[in-house]
C-alpha angles and dihedrals in degrees: 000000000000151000132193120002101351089057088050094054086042097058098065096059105019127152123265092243085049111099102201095215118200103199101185129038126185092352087302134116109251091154121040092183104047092046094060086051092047082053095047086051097051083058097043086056095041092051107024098239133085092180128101094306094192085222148091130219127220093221127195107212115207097212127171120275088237094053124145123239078228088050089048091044089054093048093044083053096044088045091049088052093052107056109286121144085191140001130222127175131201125193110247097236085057100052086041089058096043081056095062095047104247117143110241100196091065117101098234129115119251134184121210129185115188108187105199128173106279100004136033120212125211116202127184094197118189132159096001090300136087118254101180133005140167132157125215124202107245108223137212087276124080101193085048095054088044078057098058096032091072097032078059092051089058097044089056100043082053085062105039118089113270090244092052091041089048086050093050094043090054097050101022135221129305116234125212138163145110 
C-alpha cells in the first residue's frame, strides 16, 4: 500500500486487515519479496507510474561492507525482478566517501566514521578500494558508544599501514551519521 514516509505514518494507526512488512533489518534481506516491492515503489515514486514501464533500469546499489556473496546473489535477483537491466553494487563507505567529496583514487589514506541508528562503521579508504573496516553496535548510551567509538578509532588505526595511518592522522577523519 505504501513505501517511505507515507508507510511510516501509516504504522502507528494502521488498519486490522493491514500487515506493516519490514523488509530489511540491520542492512540485511528478512523479506525477498517485500523487498522487491519496496524496490518497485521507490521507482513508482521516482517515475510516476507503477504500471508495465517498457523499460529497464541500470541500477547502483549502496550494500554493507560486511555483505554475503549469498546476500549479493539475492540483491542482484530482487533488483532483476524489479525492473534492473543491469546491476551494479558499491560498497557503502565508498559511496560515503565519494559524498563528501574525497577522492577516493588517490593514494592517500582516509578515515571515515559513519554513526547510524543501531552500528557505526569505521572505514580506512585508499586508491578506490578498502583497506580496513569494522562496525560496532551503538548502545543506549551515548557516553558508552562514544567509549567504544574511540576504542574502535584506535583498533583500526592499529591495523591500518603506518603511511595510511600517518595520512589520516594529519588531516583527520570524516563524520558522518544521522
Amino acid at each position: 500500500l505504501a513505501v517511505g514516509k507515507e508507510a511510516e505514518r501509516m504504522e502507528a494507526d494502521h488498519p486490522k486487515d493491514v500487515r506493516i512488512l519490514h523488509p530489511l533489518s540491520d542492512n540485511v534481506i528478512c523479506d525477498f519479496t517485500a523487498t522487491e516491492n519496496l524496490i518497485r515503489g521507490v521507482l513508482c515514486k521516482a517515475f510516476g507510474s507503477c504500471g508495465t514501464w517498457g523499460q529497464k533500469f541500470n541500477m547502483l546499489i549502496v550494500v554493507p561492507t560486511g555483505i554475503t556473496e549469498v546476500e549479493k546473489c539475492a540483491i542482484r535477483d530482487i533488483a532483476c525482478h524489479a525492473g534492473a537491466r543491469t546491476v551494479n553494487m558499491i560498497f557503502a563507505p565508498l559511496a560515503t566517501a565519494i559524498g563528501l567529496g574525497i577522492d577516493i583514487e588517490k593514494p592517500d589514506g582516509e578515515l571515515v566514521i559513519d554513526v547510524g541508528a543501531s552500528t557505526t562503521d569505521l572505514t580506512t579508504i585508499s586508491l578506490f578500494g578498502i583497506v580496513e573496516s569494522t562496525t560496532i553496535r551503538n548502545t543506549s548510551s551515548r557516553e558508552e558508544t562514544m567509549k567504544k567509538v574511540g576504542q574502535a578509532i584506535l583498533d583500526i588505526l592499529a591495523k591500518t599501514p603506518p603511511e595510511l595511518r600517518n595520512d589520516i592522522l594529519q588531516s583527520g577523519p570524516y563524520l558522518v551519521g544521522k
